[in-house]
C-alpha positions in Angstrom: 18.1 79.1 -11.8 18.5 78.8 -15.5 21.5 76.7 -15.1 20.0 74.1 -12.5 17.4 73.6 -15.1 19.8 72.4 -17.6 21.7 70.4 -14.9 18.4 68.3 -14.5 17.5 67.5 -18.0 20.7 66.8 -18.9 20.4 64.0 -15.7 16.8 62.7 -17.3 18.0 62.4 -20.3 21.3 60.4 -19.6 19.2 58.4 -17.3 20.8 59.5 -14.7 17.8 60.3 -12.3 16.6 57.6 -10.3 13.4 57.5 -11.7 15.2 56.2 -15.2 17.0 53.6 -13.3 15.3 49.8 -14.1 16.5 46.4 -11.9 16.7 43.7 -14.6 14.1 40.7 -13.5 16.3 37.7 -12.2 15.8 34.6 -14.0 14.3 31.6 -11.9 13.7 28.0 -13.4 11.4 25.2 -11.5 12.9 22.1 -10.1 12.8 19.2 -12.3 12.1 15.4 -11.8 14.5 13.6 -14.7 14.2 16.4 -16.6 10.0 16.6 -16.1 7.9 18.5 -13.9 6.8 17.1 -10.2 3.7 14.5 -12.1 6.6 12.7 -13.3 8.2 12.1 -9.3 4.4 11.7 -8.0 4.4 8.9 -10.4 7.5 7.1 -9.4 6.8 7.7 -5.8 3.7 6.2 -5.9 5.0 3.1 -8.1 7.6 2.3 -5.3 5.4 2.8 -2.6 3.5 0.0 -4.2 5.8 -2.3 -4.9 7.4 -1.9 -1.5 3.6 -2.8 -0.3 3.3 -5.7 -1.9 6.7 -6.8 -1.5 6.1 -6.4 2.5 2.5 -7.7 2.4 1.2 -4.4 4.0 -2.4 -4.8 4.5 -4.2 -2.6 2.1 -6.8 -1.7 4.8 -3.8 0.1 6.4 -3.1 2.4 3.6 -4.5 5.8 3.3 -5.8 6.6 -0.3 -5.0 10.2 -0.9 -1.9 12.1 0.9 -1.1 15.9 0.7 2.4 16.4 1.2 4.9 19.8 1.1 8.6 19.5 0.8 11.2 21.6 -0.1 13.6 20.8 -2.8 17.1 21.9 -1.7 19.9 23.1 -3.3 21.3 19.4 -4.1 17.9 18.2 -5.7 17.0 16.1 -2.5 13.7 16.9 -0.6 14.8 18.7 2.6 11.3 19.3 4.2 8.2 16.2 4.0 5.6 17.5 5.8 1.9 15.6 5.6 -1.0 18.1 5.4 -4.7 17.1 6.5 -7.9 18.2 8.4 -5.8 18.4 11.7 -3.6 20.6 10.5 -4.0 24.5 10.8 -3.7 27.4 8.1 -1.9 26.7 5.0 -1.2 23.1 6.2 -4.7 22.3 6.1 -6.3 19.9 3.1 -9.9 18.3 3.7 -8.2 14.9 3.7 -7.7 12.1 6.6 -4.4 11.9 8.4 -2.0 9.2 6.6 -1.6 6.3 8.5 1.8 5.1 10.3 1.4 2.3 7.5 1.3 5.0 4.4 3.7 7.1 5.9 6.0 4.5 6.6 5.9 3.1 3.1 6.1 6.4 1.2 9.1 7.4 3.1 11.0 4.7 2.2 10.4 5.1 -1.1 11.2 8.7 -0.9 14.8 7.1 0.2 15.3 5.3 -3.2 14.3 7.7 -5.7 17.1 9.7 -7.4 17.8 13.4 -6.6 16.4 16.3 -8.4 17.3 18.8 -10.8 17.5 21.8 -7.9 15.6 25.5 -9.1 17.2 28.0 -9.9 17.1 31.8 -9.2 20.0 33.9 -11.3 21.8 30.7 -12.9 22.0 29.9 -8.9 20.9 26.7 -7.2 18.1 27.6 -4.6 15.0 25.9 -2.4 11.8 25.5 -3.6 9.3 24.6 -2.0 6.0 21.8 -3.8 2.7 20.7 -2.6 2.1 17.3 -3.7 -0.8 14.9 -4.3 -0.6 11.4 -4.0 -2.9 8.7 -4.7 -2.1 5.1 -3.5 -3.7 2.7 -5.6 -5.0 1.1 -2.5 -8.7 -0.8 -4.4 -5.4 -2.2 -6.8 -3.4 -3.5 -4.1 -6.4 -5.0 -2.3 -6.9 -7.2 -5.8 -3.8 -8.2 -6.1 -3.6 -9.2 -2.2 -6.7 -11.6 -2.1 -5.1 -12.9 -5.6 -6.7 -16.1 -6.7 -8.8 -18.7 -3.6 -8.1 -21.3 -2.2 -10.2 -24.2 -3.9 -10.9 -28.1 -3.6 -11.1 -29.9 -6.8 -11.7 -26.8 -8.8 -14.4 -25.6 -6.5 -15.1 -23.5 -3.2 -14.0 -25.5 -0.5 -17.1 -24.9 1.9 -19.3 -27.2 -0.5 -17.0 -29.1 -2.7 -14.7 -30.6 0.3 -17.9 -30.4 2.6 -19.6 -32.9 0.2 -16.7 -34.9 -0.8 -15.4 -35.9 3.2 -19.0 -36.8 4.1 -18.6 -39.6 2.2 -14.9 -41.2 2.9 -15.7 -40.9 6.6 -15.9 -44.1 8.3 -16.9 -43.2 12.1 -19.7 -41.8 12.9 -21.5 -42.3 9.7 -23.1 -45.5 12.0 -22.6 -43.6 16.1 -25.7 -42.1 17.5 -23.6 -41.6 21.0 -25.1 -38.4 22.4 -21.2 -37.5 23.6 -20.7 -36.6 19.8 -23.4 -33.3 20.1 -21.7 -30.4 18.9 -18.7 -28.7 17.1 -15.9 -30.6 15.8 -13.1 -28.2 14.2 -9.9 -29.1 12.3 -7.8 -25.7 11.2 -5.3 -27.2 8.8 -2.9 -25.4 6.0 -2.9 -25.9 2.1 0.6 -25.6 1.2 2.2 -23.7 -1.7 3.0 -27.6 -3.3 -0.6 -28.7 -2.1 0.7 -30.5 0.6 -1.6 -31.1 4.0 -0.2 -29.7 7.0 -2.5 -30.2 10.2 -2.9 -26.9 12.8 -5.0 -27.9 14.9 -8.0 -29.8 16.5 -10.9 -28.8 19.4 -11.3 -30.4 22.1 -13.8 -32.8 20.9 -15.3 -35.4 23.5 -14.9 -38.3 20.9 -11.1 -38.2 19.7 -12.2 -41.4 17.3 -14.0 -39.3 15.5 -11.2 -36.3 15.4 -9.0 -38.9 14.2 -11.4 -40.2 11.0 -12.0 -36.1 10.3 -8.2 -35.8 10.5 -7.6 -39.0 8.1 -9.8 -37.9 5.7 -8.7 -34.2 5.7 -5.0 -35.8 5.0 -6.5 -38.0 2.2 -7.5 -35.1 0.5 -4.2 -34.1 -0.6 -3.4 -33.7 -4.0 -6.9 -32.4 -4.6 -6.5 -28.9 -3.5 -5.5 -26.0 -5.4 -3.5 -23.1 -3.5 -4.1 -19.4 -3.3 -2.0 -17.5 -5.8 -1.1 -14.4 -4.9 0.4 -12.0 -8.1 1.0 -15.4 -10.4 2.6 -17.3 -7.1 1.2 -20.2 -4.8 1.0 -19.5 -1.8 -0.1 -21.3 2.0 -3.5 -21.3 2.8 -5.6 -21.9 6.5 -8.8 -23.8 6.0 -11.1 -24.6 8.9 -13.0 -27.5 8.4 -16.1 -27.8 10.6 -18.6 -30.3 11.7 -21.7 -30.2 13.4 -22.8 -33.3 14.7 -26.4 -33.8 16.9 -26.3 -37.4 18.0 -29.5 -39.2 17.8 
């Protein structure tokens, strides 16, 4: 008995025993985005996604605000997993947010496509997955302003009372015709281009065509005083729709 006793100390005290034995903690690092943590990709996603908007005219009507998104980083940096999250979803999936629209999903995922890999994580000097939950806000109230850009405008003004006020008097027509034929809507849908040219769309119906043809005459001798949309510093072609409500006598 005496001799068992000294067996076990001497075990203890060598660290023998199991209950001296400790595991070493393995080391794990994070995945890094150019050397930065995931704000930094968030940020350069997001960038992308908007130039790729703007660049494709994508409404911003169609866009979806805020996004919840979990991927998985794999073992060559790229993201392996790209799963939305939203109020449809079900346990850890779930986020109080609206569904992303085919629009914002569309976008975002081809920006994921051109964005350069990852630095992978790391468990015990080892590449391994890791998996992120990511928040991304689309400036979509930024897009919108740079979308409508700069109006259309006649002679430095809104067209619906500058060019309403300046064709009222170079019409020849019906400025003396009291024919009761002429009650009702005349409408001429015609395009500013980029250059300020005058390029006619499109005329109603009209019962009088003499007095479609002075409107049209006088809508083409407006060129040269119209100033195009400008959309991000650029002109661009405009649609106008000129209308005129006649009575008769």
């Amino acid at each position: 008995m005496k001799a068992r006793t000294l067996i076990l100390a001497a075990l203890l005290l060598s660290g023998g025993g199991a209950a001296a034995q400790q595991t070493a903690p393995v080391e794990t690092t994070p995945p890094l985005y150019q050397g930065a943590p995931p704000q930094r990709f968030i940020v350069r996603l997001v960038s992308e996604a908007e130039g790729i908007v703007l660049a494709e005219e994508v409404k911003a009507a169609e866009l979806t605000p805020v996004v919840y998104v979990r991927t998985v980083i794999d073992t060559t940096g790229r993201p392996s997993v790209w799963r939305y999250m939203d109020r449809t979803c079900e346990g850890r999936n779930f986020r109080d947010a609206e569904p992303a629209s085919e629009a914002t999903r569309r976008v975002l995922e081809q920006a994921l496509d051109s964005l350069e890999a990852w630095t992978p994580a790391t468990r015990g000097g080892r590449p391994c997955e890791a998996e992120l939950t990511l928040q991304l806000r689309l400036p979509v109230e930024k897009i919108a302003r740079r979308q409508e850009g700069d109006p259309l405008l006649f002679m430095g003004e809104t067209p619906d009372r500058s060019f309403h006020k300046w064709a009222r008097t170079h019409m020849r027509y019906f400025a003396n015709s009291s024919s009761a034929v002429n009650e009702g809507v005349l409408k001429v849908r015609f395009r500013v281009e980029s250059d300020g040219r005058i390029t006619i769309l499109e005329a109603s119906d009209y019962p009088d065509q003499k007095m479609v043809r002075d409107v049209v005459r006088v809508i083409r001798k407006s060129e040269g005083r119209w100033t195009p949309r400008r959309i991000g510093g650029k002109a661009v072609p405009s649609e106008y729709t000129y209308r005129v409500y006649y009575t008769g006598s």
